[in-house]
N, C-alpha and C positions, 0 to 999 in steps of 0.2 A: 504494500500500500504506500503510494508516495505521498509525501507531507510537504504541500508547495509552501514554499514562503517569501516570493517574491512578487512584483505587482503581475496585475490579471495578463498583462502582454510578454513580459520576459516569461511567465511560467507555461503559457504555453505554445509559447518557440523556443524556449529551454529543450523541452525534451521530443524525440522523435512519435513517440509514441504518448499520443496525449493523452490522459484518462478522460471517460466520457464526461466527469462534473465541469472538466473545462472546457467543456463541447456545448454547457448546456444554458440555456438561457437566463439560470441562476447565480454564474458567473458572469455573465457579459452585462447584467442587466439589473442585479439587487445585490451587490457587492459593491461597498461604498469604504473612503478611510472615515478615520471617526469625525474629522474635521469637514465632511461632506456630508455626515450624516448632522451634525449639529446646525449647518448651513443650511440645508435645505428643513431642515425642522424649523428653524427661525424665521426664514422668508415664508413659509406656511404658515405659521402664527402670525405674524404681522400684517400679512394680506387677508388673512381671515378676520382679524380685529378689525381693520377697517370695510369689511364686505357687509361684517354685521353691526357696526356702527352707522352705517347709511340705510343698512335694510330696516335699523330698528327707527331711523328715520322717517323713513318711509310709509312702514309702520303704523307710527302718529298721526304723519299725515293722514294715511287711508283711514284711521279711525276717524279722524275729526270731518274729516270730508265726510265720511256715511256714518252719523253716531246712529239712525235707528235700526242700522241694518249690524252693529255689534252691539245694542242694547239689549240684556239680561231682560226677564219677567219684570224683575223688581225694577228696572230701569237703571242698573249699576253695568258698569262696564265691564264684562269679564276675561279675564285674564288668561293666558295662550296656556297654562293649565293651573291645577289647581295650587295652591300658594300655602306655605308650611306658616303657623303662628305666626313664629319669627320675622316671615316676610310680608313686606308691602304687597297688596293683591293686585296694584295697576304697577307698570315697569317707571322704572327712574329714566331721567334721562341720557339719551345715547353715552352723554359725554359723561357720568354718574356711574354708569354699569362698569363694575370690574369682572375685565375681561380676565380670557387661562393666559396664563402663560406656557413658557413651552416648557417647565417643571409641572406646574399642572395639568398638562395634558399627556404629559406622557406617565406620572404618578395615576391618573384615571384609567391611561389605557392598561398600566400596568396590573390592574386593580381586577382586570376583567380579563386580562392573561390567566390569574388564579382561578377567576371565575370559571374559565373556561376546561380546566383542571380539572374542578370539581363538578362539572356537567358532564364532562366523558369520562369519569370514573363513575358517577353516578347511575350513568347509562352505559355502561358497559362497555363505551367502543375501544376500540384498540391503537394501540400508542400510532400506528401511523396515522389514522384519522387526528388524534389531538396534535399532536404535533405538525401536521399539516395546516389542521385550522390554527394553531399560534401564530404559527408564521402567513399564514393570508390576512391574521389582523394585523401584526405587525408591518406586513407591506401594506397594505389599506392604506394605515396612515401615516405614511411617506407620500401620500399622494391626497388626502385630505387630512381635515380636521375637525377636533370634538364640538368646536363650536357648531358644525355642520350638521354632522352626524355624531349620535350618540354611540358608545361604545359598550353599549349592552345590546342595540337594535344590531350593529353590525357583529358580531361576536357570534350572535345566535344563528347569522346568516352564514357566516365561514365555518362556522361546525359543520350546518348541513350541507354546503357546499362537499367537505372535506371529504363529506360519506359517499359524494357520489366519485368524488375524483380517488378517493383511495380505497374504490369496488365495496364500498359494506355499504349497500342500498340500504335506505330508511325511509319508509312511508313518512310522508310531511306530514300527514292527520297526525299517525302516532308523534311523531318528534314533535309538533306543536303541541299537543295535549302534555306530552311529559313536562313541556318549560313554559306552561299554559299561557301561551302566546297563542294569537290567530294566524294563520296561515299564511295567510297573502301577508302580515305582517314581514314575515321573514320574506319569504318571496318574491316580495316585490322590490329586495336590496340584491337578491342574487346578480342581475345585469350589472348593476353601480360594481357589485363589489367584483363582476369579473372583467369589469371596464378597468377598475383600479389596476386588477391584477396582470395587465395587456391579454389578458386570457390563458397567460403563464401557471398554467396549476401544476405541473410537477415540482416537487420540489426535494433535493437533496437532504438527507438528514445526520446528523452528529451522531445518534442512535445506531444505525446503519453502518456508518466507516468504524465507530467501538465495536459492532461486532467483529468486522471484518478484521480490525486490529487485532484481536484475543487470538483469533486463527493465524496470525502471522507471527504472536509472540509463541505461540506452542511452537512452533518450527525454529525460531530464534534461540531454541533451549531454555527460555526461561520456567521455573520448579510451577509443576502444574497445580498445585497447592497454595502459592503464593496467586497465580492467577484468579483460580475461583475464589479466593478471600478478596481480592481487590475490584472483582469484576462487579458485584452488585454496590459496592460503594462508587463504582465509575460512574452506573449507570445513576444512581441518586445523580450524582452532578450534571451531567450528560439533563437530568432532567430540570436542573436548577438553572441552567444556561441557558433551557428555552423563554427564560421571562428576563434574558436580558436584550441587549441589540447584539451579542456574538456574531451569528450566521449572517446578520450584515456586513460585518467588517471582515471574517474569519472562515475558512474553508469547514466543511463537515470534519472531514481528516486533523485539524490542526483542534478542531474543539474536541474530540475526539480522545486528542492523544492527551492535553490541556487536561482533560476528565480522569484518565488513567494514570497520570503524572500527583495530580492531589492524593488520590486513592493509594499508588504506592508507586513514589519516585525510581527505587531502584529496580522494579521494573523496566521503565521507559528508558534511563540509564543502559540498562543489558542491549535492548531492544535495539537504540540506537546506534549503539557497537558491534552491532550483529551487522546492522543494517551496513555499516561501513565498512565492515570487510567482504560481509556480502558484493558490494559494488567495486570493490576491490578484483575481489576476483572474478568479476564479471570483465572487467576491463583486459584482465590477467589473458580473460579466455579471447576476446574480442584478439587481443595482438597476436596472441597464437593463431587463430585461422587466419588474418591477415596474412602471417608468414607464411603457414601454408600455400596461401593463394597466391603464392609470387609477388615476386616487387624488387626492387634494385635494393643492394645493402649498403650503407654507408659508411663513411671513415671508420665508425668505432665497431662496426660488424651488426652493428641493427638495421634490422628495417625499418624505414621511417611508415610512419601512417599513413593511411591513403583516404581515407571518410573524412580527413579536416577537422575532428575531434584532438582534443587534447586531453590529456588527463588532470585531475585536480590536483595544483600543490597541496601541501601541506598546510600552507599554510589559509587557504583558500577553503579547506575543508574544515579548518577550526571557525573560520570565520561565516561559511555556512551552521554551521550547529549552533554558534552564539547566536546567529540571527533566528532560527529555530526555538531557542529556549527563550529569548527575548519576546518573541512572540506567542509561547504556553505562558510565561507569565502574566503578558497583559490579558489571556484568556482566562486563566487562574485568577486575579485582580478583579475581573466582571464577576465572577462565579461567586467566589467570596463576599464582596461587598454586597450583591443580592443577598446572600445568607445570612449576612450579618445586619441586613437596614430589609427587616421584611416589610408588606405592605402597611401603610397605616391609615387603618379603617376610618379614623377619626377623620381624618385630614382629608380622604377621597369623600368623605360625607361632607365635608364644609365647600369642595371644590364642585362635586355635583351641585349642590344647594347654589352657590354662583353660576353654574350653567344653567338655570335654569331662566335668567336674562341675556347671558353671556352667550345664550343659543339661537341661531341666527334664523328668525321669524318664518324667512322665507319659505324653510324647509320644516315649519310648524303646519299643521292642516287645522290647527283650529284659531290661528293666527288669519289677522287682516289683508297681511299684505298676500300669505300663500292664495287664498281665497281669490284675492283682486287678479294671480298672475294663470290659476287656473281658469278664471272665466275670462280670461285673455286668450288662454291659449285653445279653450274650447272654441268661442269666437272665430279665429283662425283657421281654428279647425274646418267646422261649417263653410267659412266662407269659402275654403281650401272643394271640401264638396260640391258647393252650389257649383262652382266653378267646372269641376269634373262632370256636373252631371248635365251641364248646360253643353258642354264641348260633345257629352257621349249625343245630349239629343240632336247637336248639330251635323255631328258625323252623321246618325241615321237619318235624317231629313236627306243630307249629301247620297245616300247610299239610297234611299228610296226614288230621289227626281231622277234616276236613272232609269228605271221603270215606267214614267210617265210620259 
């Protein structure tokens, strides 16, 4: 199993034979460094604070423009939902509303990463469905935000999603009844969320290369007894890495070995020494058929190489391994500080209670402005009809005075 750790383009023209993860649209395409992934989380926030700072404008305005057509029974103004004690039951103004920041939307979404844990243990599906749905929420929102969409309506969507992309069919009656949502609730996010996802549903897992690792340390001679002691504490981590951004920044392989490294270092130690004489003598054997195959000898009685490879100094090979272990640390580093700062309940409960102005009207259905933009677009709609059906009666008239 090879452990890349250079950028997405030197690693695969690095090697001749490229493993298919670097083939596959998870590498080209949701593999980010951390300073890309904070950048674009930031211009996502910041465009969203102002999309819903105008929409909440707007808003007002379509209130105030039709008061009797959002007038309550009682003749009070009721609010895009229902409003906890503590808060004011009509919204503050645009420029009043504390918006998320990108700590709190990603503490929210983080919040519902657990969530999502405890619905597919609950229900029984299997680590590849859960960990496929993590990671379809966690790219979700790289491409929106909670101000937008909430991250319990989209959660519920990439679970069911996951089932069908990772073959464990599930009735949407039954899934909906178990997470007592309505149907089309969930379903009518499935296009949004696989617009988000460019339609990208396969997805690589860290789970998958730690097995494939355990099968490569038995062959590496490491004591099969120290393996199966470190293997179920791998996979604890292996599953504590899916609630961080890892598989953004880090190959499955490199979170992987990252997992098996915590669990039991001198493991990964052996492994990698194995691995380097292994390539040793791979190279060993490479010069031998070379020579067999002919080729002119040179001053010192060798044959020079002919494929244009070179072998790795020494000191090129230490300098790989350090960049190697430089990078299971800052994977160990994510793992760890998840372990150590778990979610906190309190704090996504005061952050939701703020979304609940903080959330952008448009995309509310018992909000003003979404109201004003659906009977625009049904308008539109129609008129889009009349249009068609005025053109199909003109074509038949055209098609009948040929007969006349």
């Amino acid at each position: 199993m090879a452990v890349q750790i250079g950028t997405n383009a030197q690693n695969a023209a690095a090697s001749p034979a490229v493993p298919l993860y670097h083939l596959s649209s998870q590498f080209r395409h949701w593999r980010y460094s951390k300073e890309q992934l904070e950048q674009i989380r930031k211009e996502l926030n910041e465009q969203a604070v102002e999309r819903v700072r105008k929409s909440w404008e707007e808003e007002r305005a379509s209130r105030e423009a039709a008061p009797s057509a959002t007038k309550a029974a009682d003749g009070s103004t009721p609010s895009t939902s229902s409003a906890p004690p503590s808060q004011p039951a009509t919204p503050p103004e645009p420029s009043e509303i504390e918006y998320l920041t990108v700590a709190d939307e990603q503490a929210l979404v983080g919040y519902y990463l657990t969530q999502a844990v405890a619905l597919c243990g609950a229900l029984k599906f299997p680590e590849m469905v859960l960990a496929t749905a993590i990671t379809y929420l966690k790219r979700f929102y790289l491409r929106n935000t909670c101000m937008d969409y909430h991250p319990k309506n989209i959660m519920l969507t990439c679970v069911f999603l996951a089932t069908k992309t990772e073959n464990f069919p599930t009735s949407i009656d039954t899934f909906a009844a178990r997470v007592k949502t309505p149907p089309a609730d969930i379903l009518s996010l499935e296009f949004l969320v696989s617009q988000s996802l460019h339609f990208e549903y396969k997805v690589h897992h860290a789970h998958l290369a730690l097995s494939g690792l355990v099968l490569d340390l038995q062959t590496a001679g490491c004591d099969a007894s120290s393996i199966a002691s470190a293997l179920p504490r791998a996979q604890a981590f292996c599953r504590t890495s899916r609630l961080t951004p890892a598989e953004l920044v880090y190959t499955p392989s490199q979170i992987a070995l990252a997992c098996l490294r915590l669990a039991d270092p001198s493991l990964v130690d052996t492994w990698l020494s194995d691995k380097e004489l292994r390539r040793e003598k791979a190279e060993d054997d490479r010069k031998e058929k070379q020579v067999k195959a002919g080729g002119n000898v040179d001053g010192d009685g060798k044959r020079p190489q002919t494929d244009g490879r070179k072998p790795d100094a020494p000191e090129a090979k230490a300098m790989q391994r350090e960049q190697l272990l430089k990078v299971l640390d800052e994977v160990q580093a994510m793992i760890q500080e998840t372990q150590r700062n778990p979610v906190d309940k309190e704090k996504v409960k005061d952050i939701d209670r703020r979304l609940r102005w903080a959330r952008n009207p448009e995309k509310d259905p018992n909000s003003a402005l979404y109201k004003k933009r659906k009977a625009q677009e049904e308008a539109e709609r129609e008129e889009k009809d009349r249009a068609k059906a005025a053109k199909r009666d003109k074509a038949a008239q055209d098609d009948a005075s040929v007969f006349d």
